[in-house]
DRENDO-1510 file (C-alpha; in Angstrom, 1 decimal, always signed):
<recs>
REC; n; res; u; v; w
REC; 1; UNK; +0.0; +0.0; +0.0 .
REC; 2; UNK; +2.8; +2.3; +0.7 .
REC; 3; UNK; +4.0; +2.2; -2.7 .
REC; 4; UNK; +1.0; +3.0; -4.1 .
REC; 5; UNK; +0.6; +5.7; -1.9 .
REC; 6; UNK; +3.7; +6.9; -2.9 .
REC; 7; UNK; +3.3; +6.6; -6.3 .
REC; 8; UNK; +0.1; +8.0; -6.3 .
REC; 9; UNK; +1.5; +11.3; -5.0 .
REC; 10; UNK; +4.4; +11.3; -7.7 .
REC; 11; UNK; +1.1; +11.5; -10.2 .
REC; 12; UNK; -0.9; +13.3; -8.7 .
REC; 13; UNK; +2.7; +16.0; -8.2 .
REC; 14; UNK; +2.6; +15.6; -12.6 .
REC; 15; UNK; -0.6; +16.5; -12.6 .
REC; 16; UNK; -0.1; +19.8; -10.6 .
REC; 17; UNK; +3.1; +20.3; -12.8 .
REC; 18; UNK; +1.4; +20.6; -16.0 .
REC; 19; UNK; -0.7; +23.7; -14.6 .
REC; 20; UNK; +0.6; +26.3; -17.3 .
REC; 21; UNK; +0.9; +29.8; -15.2 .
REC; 22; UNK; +0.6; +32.0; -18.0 .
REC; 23; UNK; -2.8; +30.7; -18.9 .
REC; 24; UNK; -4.0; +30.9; -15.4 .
REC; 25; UNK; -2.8; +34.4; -15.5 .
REC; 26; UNK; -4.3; +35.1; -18.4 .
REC; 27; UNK; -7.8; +33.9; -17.4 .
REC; 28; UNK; -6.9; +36.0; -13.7 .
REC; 29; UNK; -6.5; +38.8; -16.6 .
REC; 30; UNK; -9.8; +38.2; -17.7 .
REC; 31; UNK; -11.4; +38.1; -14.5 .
REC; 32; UNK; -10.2; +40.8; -13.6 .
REC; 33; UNK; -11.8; +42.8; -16.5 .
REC; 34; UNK; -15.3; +40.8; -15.9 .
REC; 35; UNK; -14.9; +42.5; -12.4 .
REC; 36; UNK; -14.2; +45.8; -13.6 .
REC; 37; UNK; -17.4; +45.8; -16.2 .
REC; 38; UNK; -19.4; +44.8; -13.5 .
REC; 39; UNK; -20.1; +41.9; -15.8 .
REC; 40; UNK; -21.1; +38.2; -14.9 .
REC; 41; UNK; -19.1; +35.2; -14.4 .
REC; 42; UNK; -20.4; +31.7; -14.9 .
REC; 43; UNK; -19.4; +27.7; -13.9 .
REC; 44; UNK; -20.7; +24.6; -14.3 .
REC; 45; UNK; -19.3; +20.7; -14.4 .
REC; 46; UNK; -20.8; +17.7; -13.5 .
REC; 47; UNK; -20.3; +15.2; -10.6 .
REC; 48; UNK; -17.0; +16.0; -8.8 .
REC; 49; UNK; -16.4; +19.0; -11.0 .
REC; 50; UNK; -19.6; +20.2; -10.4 .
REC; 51; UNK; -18.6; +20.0; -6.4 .
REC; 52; UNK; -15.2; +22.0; -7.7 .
REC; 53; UNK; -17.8; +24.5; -9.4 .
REC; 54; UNK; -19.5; +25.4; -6.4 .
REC; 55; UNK; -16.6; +25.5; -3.9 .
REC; 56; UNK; -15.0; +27.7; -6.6 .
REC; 57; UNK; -18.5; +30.2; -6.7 .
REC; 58; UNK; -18.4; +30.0; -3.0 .
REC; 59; UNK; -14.9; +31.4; -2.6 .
REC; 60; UNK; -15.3; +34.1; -5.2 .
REC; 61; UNK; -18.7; +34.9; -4.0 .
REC; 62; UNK; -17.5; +35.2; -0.5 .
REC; 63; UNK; -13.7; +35.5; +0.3 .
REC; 64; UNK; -12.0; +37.0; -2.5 .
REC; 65; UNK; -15.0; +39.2; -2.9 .
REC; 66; UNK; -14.6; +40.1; +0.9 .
REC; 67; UNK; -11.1; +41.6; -0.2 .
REC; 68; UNK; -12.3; +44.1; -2.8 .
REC; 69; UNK; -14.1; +47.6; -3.1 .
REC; 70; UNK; -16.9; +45.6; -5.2 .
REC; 71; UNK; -18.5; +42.3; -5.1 .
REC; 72; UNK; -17.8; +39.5; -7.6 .
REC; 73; UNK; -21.4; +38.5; -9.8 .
REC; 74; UNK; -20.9; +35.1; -9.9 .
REC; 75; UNK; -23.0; +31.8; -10.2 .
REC; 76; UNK; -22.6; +28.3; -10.2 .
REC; 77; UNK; -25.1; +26.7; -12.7 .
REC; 78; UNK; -24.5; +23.4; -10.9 .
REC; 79; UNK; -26.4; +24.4; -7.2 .
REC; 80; UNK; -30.4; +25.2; -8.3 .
REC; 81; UNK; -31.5; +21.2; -8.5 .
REC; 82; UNK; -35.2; +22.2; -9.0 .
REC; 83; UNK; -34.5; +24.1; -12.0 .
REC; 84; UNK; -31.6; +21.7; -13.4 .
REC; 85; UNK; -34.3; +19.2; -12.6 .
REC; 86; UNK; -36.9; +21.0; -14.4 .
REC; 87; UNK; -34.5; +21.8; -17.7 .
REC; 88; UNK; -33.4; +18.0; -17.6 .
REC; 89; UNK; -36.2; +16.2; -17.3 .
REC; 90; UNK; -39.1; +18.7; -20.0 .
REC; 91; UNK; -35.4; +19.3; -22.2 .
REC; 92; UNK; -32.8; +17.0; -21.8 .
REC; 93; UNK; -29.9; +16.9; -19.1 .
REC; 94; UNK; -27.7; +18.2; -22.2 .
REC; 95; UNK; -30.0; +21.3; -21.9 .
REC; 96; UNK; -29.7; +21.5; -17.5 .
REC; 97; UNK; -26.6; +24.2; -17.8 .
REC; 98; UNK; -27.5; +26.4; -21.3 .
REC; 99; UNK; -31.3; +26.9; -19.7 .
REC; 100; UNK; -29.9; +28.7; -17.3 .
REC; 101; UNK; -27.3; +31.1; -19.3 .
REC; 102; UNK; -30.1; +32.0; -21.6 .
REC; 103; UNK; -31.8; +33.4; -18.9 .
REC; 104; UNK; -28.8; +35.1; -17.1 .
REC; 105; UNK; -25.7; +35.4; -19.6 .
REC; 106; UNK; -24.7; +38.5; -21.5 .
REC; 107; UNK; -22.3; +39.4; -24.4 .
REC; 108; UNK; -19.3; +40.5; -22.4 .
REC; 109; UNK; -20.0; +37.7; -19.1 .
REC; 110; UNK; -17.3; +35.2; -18.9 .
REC; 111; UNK; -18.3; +31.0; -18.5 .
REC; 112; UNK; -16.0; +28.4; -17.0 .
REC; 113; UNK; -16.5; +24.8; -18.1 .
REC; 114; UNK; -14.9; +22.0; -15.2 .
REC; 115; UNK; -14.5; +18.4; -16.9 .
REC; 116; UNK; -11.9; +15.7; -17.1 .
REC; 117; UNK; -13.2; +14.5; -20.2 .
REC; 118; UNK; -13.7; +17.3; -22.1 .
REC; 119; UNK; -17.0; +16.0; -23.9 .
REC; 120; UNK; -19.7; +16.6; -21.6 .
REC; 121; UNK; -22.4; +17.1; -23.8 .
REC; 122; UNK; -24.2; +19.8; -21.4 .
REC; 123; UNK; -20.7; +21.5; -21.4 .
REC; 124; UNK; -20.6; +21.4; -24.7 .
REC; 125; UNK; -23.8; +22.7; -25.5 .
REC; 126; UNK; -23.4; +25.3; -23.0 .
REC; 127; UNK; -19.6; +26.2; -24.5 .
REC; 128; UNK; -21.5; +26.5; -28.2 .
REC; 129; UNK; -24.2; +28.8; -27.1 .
REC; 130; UNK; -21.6; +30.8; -25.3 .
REC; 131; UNK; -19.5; +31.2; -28.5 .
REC; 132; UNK; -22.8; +32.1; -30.7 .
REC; 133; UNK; -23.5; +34.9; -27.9 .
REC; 134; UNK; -20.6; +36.7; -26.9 .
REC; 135; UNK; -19.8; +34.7; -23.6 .
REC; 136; UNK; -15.9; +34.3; -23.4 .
REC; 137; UNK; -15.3; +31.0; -22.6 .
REC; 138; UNK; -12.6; +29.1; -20.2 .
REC; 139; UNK; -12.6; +25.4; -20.6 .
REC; 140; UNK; -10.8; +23.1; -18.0 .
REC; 141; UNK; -10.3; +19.6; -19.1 .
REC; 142; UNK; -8.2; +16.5; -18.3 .
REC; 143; UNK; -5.5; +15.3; -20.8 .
REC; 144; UNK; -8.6; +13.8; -23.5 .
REC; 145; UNK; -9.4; +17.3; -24.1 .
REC; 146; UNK; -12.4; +16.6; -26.1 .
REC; 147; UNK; -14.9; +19.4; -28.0 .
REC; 148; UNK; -14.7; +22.1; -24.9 .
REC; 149; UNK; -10.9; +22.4; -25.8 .
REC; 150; UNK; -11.9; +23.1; -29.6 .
REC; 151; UNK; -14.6; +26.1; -28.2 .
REC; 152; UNK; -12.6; +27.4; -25.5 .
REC; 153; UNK; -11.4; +31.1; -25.6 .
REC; 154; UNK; -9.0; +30.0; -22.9 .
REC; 155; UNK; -8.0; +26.5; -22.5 .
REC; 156; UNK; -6.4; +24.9; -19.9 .
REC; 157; UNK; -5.3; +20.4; -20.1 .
REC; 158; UNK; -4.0; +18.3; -17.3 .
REC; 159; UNK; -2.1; +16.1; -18.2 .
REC; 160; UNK; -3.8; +13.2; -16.8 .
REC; 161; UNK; -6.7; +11.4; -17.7 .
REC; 162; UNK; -7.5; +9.9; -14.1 .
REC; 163; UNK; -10.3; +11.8; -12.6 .
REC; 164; UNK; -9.4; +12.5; -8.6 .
REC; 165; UNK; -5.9; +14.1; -10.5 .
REC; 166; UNK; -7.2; +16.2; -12.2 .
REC; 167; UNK; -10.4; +17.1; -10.3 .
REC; 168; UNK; -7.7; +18.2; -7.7 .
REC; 169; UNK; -5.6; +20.1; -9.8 .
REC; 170; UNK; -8.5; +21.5; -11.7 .
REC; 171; UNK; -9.8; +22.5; -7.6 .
REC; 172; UNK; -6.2; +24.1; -7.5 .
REC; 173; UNK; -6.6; +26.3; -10.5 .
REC; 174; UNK; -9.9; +27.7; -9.5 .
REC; 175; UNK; -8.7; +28.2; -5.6 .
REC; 176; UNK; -5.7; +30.3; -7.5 .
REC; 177; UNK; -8.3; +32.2; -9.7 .
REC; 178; UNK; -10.0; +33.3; -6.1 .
REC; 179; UNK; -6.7; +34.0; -3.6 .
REC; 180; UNK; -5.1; +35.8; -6.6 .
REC; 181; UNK; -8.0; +38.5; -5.7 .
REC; 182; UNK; -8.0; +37.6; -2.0 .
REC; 183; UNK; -4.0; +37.9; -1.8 .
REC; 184; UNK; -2.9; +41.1; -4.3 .
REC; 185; UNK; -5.1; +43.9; -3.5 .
REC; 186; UNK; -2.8; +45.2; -5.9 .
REC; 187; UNK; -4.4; +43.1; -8.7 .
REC; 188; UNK; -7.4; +45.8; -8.9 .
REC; 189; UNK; -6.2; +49.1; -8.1 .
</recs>
């Protein structure tokens, strides 16, 4: 067991590794202007990355928000259940996250797409209706890439295709997108 512990860390240590800085900074950059414009910024995944998406919301929402002269507009598409409930099951669950942007999103608002695969077909569909309506669009994907890598504005691959890696290095990119705010008040003067 030890040596699969061990190993598991040496992997998981790769996974971290392939975070490229400049495109964090670069969607930081981004954020940064969304803030400014008093704009919106979106998230959404499914299953552990949908946990990711909300933790993420929660920290921008609250903490790095907490640090600055405005608030952060900022919403999780993963956390209503009775209106993903209501989209999936009149629609389709392919239709659970792109209900909810055509109600709320605007040209200039930023979305954030959370999956290992790449191909979530709600992600998807969400990432094309961002692109046909003037949503900028960050996609965060595993080392498959899939179609959100291809519609991304900003893209970002671990290189990894197990899930817990990169769910956790995909958890450490969003925490950076929030304490970057939370730890350079610099960032927005």
């Amino acid at each position: 067991m030890k040596n699969w512990i061990t190993g598991y860390v040496q992997a998981q240590k790769a996974a971290l590794d392939s975070i490229p800085a400049a495109a964090v900074e670069s969607i930081i950059g981004r954020m940064k202007q969304v803030w400014k414009e008093d704009r919106q910024l979106f998230v959404a995944g499914n299953g552990g990355s949908a946990s990711n998406a909300s933790h993420f919301i929660t920290d921008l929402g609250k903490g790095a928000s907490d640090k600055l002269p405005k608030r952060f507009r900022c919403l999780s598409l993963t956390d209503n259940v009775s209106w993903i409930t209501a989209l999936g099951n009149d629609y389709s669950y392919a239709d659970i996250f792109v209900g909810q942007l055509q109600n709320y999103a605007r040209r200039g608002d930023l979305f954030l797409g959370v999956s290992v695969s790449g191909n979530s077909p709600n992600l998807v569909k969400a990432m094309e209706w961002c692109r046909a309506n003037g949503v900028e669009t960050v996609a965060l994907v595993g080392a498959k890439r899939g179609r959100m890598a291809e519609l991304g504005d900003h893209v970002i691959v671990i290189d990894s295709t197990h899930y817990g890696r990169v769910e956790d290095a995909q958890m450490g990119i969003l925490h950076m997108l929030c304490y970057a705010f939370m730890e350079n008040a610099s960032l927005v003067s």
